[in-house]
N, C-alpha and C positions, 0 to 999 in steps of 0.2 A: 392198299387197294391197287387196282393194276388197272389203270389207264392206257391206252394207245399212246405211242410218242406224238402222233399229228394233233392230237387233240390239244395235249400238254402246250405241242410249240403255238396253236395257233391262239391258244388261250392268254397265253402270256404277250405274242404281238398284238392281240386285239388291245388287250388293259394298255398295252406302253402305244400304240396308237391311239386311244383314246384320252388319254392322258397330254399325249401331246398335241391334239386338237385341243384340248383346254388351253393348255399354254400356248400356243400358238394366237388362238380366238382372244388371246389377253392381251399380245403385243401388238396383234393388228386393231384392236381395238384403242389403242393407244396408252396403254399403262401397262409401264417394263417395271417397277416396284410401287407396288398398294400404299399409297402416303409418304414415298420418297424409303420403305424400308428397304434394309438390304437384305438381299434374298436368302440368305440363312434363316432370318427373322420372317420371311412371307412362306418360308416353309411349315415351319410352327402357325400360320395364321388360318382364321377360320376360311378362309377360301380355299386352301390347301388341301386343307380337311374335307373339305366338300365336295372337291372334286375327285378326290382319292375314292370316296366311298359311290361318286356318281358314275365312275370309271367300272367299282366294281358290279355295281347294279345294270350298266347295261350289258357287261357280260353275260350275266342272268339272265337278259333279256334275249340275248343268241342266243343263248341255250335253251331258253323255249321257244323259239324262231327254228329251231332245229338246223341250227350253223354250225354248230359243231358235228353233224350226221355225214356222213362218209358218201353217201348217195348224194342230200345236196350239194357239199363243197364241188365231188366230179362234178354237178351240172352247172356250169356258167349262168344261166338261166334262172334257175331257182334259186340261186346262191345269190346273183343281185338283184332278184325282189324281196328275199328275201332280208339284206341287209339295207334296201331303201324302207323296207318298213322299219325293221328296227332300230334306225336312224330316226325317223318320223318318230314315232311312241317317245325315244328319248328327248328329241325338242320340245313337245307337246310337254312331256316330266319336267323338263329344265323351266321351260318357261313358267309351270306351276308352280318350282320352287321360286325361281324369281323374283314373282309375285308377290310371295310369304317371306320369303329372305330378305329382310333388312341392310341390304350395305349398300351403300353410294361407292363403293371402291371399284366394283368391277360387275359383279352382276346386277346391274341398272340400265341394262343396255338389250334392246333388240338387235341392235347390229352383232353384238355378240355371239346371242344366238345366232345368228345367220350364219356369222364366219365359221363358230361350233359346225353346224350342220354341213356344211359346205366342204370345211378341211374334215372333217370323221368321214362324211359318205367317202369321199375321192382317195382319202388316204387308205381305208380302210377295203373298199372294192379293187383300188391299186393292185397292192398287198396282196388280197387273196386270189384274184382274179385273174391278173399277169405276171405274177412272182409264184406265190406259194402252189397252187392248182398246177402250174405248168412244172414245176420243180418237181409236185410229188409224182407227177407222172410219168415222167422222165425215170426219176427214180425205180420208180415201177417195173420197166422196161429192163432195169439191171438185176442180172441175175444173182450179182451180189446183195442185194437188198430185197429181195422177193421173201413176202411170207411163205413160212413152210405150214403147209394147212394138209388134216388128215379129215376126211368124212366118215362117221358115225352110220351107219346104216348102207344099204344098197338099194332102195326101191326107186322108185321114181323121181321124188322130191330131192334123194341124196345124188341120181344121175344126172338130174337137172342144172345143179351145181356144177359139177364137172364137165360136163358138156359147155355151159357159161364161160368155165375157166380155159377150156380150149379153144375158143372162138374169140372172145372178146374182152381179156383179162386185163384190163383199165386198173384192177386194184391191187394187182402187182402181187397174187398167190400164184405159188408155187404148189399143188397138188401130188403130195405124197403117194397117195393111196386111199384106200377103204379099210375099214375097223369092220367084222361081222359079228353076231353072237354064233353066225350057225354057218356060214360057208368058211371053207378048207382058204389055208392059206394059200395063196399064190391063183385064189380061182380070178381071172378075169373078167371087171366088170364094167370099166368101158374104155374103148381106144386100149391104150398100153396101160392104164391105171387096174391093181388090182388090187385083193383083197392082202394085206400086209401085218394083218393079227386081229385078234380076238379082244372082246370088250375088258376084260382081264386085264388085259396086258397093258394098257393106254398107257399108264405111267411109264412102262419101261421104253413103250414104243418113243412118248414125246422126249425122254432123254436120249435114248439112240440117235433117231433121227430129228433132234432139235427142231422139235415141232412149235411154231410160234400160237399154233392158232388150230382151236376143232370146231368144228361144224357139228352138230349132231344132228341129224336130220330122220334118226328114223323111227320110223311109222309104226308098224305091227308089232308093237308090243302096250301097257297101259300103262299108267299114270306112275305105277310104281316101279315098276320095271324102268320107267323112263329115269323118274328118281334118284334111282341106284345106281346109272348110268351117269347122270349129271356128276352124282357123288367123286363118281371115279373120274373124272376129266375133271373136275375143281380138284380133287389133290394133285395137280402138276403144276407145272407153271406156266403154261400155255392159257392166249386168251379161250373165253367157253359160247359160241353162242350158238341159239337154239332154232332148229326151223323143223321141229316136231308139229307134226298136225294137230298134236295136243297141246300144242302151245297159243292156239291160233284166236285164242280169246286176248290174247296180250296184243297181237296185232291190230285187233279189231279195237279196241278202246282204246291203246297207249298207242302214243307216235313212233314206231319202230326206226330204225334201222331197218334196209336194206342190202345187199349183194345183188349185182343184176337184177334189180328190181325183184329180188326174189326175198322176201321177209325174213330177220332174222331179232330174238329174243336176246341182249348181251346179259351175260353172267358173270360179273368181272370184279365183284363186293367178295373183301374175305369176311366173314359174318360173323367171326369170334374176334375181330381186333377188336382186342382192349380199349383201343386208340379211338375206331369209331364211335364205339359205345359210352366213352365216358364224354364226347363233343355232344352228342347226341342226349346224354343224361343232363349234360346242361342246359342242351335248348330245349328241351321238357320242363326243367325245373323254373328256369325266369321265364319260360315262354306262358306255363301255367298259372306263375306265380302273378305278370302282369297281367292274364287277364282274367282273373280272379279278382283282383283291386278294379281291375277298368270296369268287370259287369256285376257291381256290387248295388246298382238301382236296379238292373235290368233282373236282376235274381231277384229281389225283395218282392216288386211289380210282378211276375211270376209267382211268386209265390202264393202274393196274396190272389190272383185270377183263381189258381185253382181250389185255393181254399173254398171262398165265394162260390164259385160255379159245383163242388163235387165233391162228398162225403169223402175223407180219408185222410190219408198224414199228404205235406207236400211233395217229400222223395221219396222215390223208390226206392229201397233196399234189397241187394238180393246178393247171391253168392253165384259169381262164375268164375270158369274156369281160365287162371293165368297162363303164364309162363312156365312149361315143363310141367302142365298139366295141377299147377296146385293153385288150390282154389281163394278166392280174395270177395270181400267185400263191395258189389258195385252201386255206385249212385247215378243217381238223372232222377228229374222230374218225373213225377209220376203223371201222365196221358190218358192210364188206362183205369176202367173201376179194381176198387180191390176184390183179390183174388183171380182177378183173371190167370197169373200166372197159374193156377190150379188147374185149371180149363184142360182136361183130358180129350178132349175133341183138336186143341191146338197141340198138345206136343204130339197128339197120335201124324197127324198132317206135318210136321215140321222134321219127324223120324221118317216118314215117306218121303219126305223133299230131299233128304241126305241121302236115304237111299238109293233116291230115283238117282241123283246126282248129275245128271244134265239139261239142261233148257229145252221143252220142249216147243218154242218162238211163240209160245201163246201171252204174251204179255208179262205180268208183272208174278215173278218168283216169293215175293216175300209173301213170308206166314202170317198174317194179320188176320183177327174174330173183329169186324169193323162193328157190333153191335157190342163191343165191348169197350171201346175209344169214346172217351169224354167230349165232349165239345169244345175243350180249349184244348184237346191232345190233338187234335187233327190238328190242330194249326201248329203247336209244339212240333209233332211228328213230322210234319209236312217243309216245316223250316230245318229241322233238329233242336231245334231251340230243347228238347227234352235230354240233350245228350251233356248240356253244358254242364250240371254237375259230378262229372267225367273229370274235370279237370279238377277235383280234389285227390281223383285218385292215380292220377299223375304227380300230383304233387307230393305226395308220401313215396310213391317209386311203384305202384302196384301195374299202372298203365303208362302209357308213351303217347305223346302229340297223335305219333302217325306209327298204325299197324296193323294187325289182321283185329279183326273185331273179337272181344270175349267172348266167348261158350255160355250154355248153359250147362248144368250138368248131367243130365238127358240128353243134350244133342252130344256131347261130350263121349258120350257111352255108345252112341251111334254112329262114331269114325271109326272108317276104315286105317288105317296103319299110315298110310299118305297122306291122308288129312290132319293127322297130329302134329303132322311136322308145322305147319303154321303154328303150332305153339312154341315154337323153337324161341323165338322174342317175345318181348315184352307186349302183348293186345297193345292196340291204339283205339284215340278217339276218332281218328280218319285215317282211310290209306286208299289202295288204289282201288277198290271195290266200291267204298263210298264217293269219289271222282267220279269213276267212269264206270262201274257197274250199278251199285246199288239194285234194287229189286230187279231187275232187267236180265241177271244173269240165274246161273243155276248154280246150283251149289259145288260143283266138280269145278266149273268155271271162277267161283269168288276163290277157291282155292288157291287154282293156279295164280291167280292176280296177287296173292300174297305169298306164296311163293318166289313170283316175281320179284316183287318189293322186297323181301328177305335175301333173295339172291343179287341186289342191288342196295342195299341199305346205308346211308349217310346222312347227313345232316343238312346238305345239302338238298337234298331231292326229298326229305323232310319238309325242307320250307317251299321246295316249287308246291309239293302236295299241299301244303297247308293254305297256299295264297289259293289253290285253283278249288277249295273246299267253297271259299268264300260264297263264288256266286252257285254254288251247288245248293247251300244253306239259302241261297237268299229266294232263289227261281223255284227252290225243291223239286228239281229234275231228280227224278225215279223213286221219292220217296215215298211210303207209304205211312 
């Protein structure tokens, strides 16, 4: 996976600041070894432990605090309310574990907490605020260190860019040039920056001129077109991000990234590593497997609701389509009366919905016959509570925690050529459509969002998606 260097450095100083605010918060607290042990042995000790993984949790915490975004760290501003909130949130956590944590040794203390929150804000705003922020931009300024960045298109969106980077260039690009599908090399297209190859060419272009970084930004072409394009700037090794107008639903939901306050989509996930995928088959497999054993009353009580309230078997069974387009066995609770699947009135409206393929702002997109929804399905539906036996079929390998939603095999037959590619991975039980789009978007739009998430795919950003399902499931924001 190709991360930025700044991200890498400031990740690793946040953990080892944070870490030593714990240590720190121990000795002014008045205990230099826990029961007289010597600190080899308090290393091994369950406080050790505790603070190792509290360390790693509230870097999680920046990371959805959006501390690690390239926009906020530039703004001093945003960057320390930022990090006084997520200061805050982890005291509030610490002091909850406290509570529940059993030890007389060290965390039995409010002062602790205190000295915690005191040495992490200070040490930690220090740091990034009058050390690292001012260093990277210093750096910036050197022309030894400047990204080498090429722009994808010439329209307005891609002259915008450039124009940014000749005025006000804070993030330290160096601007090669333009990439065209359709003007002559060497045409000029703003200031001294001109056109320096053809979409073709990107790969040889980013090894000639050691290109760190592509912008794509352009407009007049569709979804596939776009696609094709993305294709060829992921085989280089240059970062890829996107500030296509067709990308502008990623904006709109997900917390982007910035350049000059001008939005951009990163694409920086290699989607065939091995590597990712077999971290990620893991936290499918125990993450399904516990909570299969956790909601084994909450299934049964379900179960029996529907039997009671609505003629038919308790799950649904049906066939949709997988990964690479072949097709698997799915479950969930059954919501709806039987035979609805049947309903030639619903997949006729659900083959226009694909087709139509973009939102027209008139509310809620999902294909739902509401005369056909049981009485205890609306409240299933509405939760998702109907989706949780899903997770069997994670557990054999047919689906993933988090991904694009399975097919039917009707709608299936109703994609265009760009829309299959979301079967590139494994379906999920949730991804970025169920967060932040769910029924609200259109169908071209839930695309892209998994797109997205396929072009950024790990384990990590599995579990930011899976914690932010929660209160999705619980409010049933946009469900139907």
């Amino acid at each position: 996976m190709k991360y930025p260097a700044y991200k890498i450095i400031l990740v690793i100083f946040d953990f080892i600041l944070l870490r030593l605010s714990f240590f720190s918060a121990i000795r002014l607290r008045g205990v230099s070894h826990p029961e007289g042990l010597p600190w080899t042995l308090y290393i091994n000790s369950p406080e050790f432990a505790l603070f190792f993984v509290l360390s790693f949790l509230i870097v999680l915490l920046f990371q959805s605090r959006e501390l690690y975004k390239l926009n906020v760290i530039l703004s001093r501003s945003r960057q320390l309310v930022a990090i006084l909130f997520s200061i805050s949130y982890s005291v509030i956590g610490l002091a909850v574990i406290i509570f529940f944590f059993q030890s007389a040794r060290i965390v039995d203390s409010r002062l602790f907490v205190a000295y915690f929150a005191g040495i992490s804000f200070c040490g930690i705003a220090i740091f990034r605020l009058l050390i690292f922020t001012p260093i990277y931009i210093a750096l910036n300024k050197n022309a030894l260190t400047k990204k080498r960045v090429i722009i994808v298109g010439t329209d307005i969106a891609a002259k915008s860019f450039a124009v940014e980077m000749k005025i006000g260039n804070i993030y330290g690009f160096q601007l090669i040039g333009f990439v065209d599908k359709v003007l002559t090399i060497g045409k000029q297209i703003y200031d001294d920056y001109e056109v320096i190859g053809n979409i073709e060419n990107i790969p040889h272009i980013v090894r000639e001129y050691k290109i760190d970084e592509i912008i794509v930004a352009e407009a007049g072409i569709n979804h596939d077109q776009l696609l094709k394009v993305i294709d060829i700037c992921k085989s280089t090794t240059a970062h890829v991000n996107i500030a296509s107008p067709l990308f502008e639903i990623v904006h709109q939901k997900f917390s982007m990234d910035s350049y000059f306050d001008l939005p951009i989509a990163p694409l920086r996930s290699v989607t065939n590593s091995n590597q990712v995928l077999f971290y990620k088959r893991i936290l499918d497999f125990f993450g399904s497997l516990i909570g299969i054993l956790f909601l084994v009353i909450p299934f049964i009580l379900i179960g029996i609701i529907i039997k009671i309230t609505s003629s038919g078997p308790v799950f649904y069974k049906h066939v949709r389509i997988g990964k690479d387009g072949k097709p698997f066995n799915f479950y969930k609770f059954r919501s709806m009366k039987v035979g609805s699947d049947q309903d030639q009135s619903r997949i006729s409206l659900v083959r226009e919905f694909i087709r139509k393929g973009n939102s027209d702002g008139n509310g809620s997109k999902k294909i739902v016959i509401e005369s056909m929804i049981t009485p205890i399905g609306r409240i299933l539906r509405k939760t998702s509570l109907d989706e949780l036996p899903q997770l069997f079929n994670v557990l054999i390998g047919d689906m993933s925690l988090v991904g694009p939603r399975p097919c039917l095999p009707y709608e299936y037959e109703a994609y265009d050529e760009w829309h299959k590619r979301r079967l590139s991975v494994l379906p999920g039980c949730t991804g970025l459509w169920q967060v932040f789009g769910r029924s609200e978007t259109g169908f071209d739009e839930m695309v892209v969002l998994d797109l997205y998430y396929i072009g950024n795919i790990s384990p990590i950003l599995d579990v930011q998606l899976i914690l932010k399902t929660i209160p999705v499931m619980l409010f049933g924001r946009g469900a139907k």
